[in-house]
N, C-alpha and C positions, 0 to 999 in steps of 0.2 A: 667226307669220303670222296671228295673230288680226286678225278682219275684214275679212279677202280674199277678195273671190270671186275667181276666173281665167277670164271668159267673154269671148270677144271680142267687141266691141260688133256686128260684123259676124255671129257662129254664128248661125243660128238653127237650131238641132237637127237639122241634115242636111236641114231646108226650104228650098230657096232663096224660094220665094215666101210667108215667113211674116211677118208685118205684128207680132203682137205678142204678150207671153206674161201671162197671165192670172194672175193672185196673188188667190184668194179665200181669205178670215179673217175670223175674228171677233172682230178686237181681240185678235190671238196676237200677243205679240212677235215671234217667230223670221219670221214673213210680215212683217212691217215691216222689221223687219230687213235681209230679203232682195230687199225692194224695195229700199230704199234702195244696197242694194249693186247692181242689176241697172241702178238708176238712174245709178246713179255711172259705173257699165263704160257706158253710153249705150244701152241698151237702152230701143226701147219700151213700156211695160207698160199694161196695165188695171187699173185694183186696182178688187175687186170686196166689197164690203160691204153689210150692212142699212143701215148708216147710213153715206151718202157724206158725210155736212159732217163726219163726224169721221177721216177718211183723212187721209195725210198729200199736200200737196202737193210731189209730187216730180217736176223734170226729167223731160220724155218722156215721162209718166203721164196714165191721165185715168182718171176715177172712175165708177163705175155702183153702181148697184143693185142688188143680187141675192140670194139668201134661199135656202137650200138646202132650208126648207121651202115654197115658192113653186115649183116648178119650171117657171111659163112667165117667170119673171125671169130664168133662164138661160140661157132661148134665147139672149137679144142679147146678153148676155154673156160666153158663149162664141164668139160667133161671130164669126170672122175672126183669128181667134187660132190660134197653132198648138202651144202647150205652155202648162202652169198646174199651180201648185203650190196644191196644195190643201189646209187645214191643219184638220183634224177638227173636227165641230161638237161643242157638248157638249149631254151630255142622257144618257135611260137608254140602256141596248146596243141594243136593239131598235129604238129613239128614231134613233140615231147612224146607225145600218147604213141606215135610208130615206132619213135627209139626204143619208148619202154616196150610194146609188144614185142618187138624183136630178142629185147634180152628174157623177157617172160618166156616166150617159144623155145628160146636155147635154154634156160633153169628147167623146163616140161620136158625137153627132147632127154636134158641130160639126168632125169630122174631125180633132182634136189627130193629132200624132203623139207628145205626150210628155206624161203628167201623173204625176207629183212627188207623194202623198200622205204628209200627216205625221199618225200617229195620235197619239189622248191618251197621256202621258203616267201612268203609274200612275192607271188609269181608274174603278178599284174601289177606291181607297184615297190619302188624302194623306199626305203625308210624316213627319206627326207622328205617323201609328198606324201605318205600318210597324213590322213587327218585325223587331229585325235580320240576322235568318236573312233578307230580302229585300231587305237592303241591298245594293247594286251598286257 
């Protein structure tokens, strides 16, 4: 079943009056991704980025601005959305944890009923200096 998502174009996460779901990244794969799959089931989306000319253009999408270290660029861009997958900024831990409060304050301000965070990935180390006691 690789590359399937199962949403129906119609769900909007227990919202009947939800207009569209919010996808902010930073140039992450797995947010592309998952546009693209949300695009394909026919789902609304916003794809939300620092730099909108490098999104991808997909069916039922439209693109903004938005900066997790800016947080009056998330007002608009949360708003009128009712779920957003949101996919960790990178930078030091301290660095990380303000970016993400700021887009959690804008998903609260903007009344989500569903936000989706995907944190970094092996955040203090890359894959080639793993030791293999931390291998998974």
């Amino acid at each position: 079943m690789k590359d399937q998502l199962v949403i129906p174009a119609n769900a909007c996460f227990g919202n009947e009056n939800c207009s569209m779901i919010l996808i902010a990244w930073r140039l992450r794969a797995i947010a592309r991704r998952t546009a693209e799959l949300l695009a394909r089931a026919g789902h609304s989306l916003r794809l939300m980025t620092r730099t909108p000319q490098f999104a991808p253009k997909l069916p039922g999408s439209e693109t903004v601005r938005g900066d997790f270290a800016e947080p009056a660029t998330l007002t608009d861009a949360f708003a009128g959305t009712s779920a957003a997958l949101i996919v960790s900024a990178s930078g030091e831990p301290g660095e990380r944890a303000r970016l993400h409060r700021n887009a959690f304050e804008a998903a609260a301000r903007a009344h989500l009923e569903h936000v989706v965070y995907l944190s970094l990935q092996e955040p203090l180390q890359t894959r080639s200096t793993r030791s293999p006691a931390t291998t998974i």
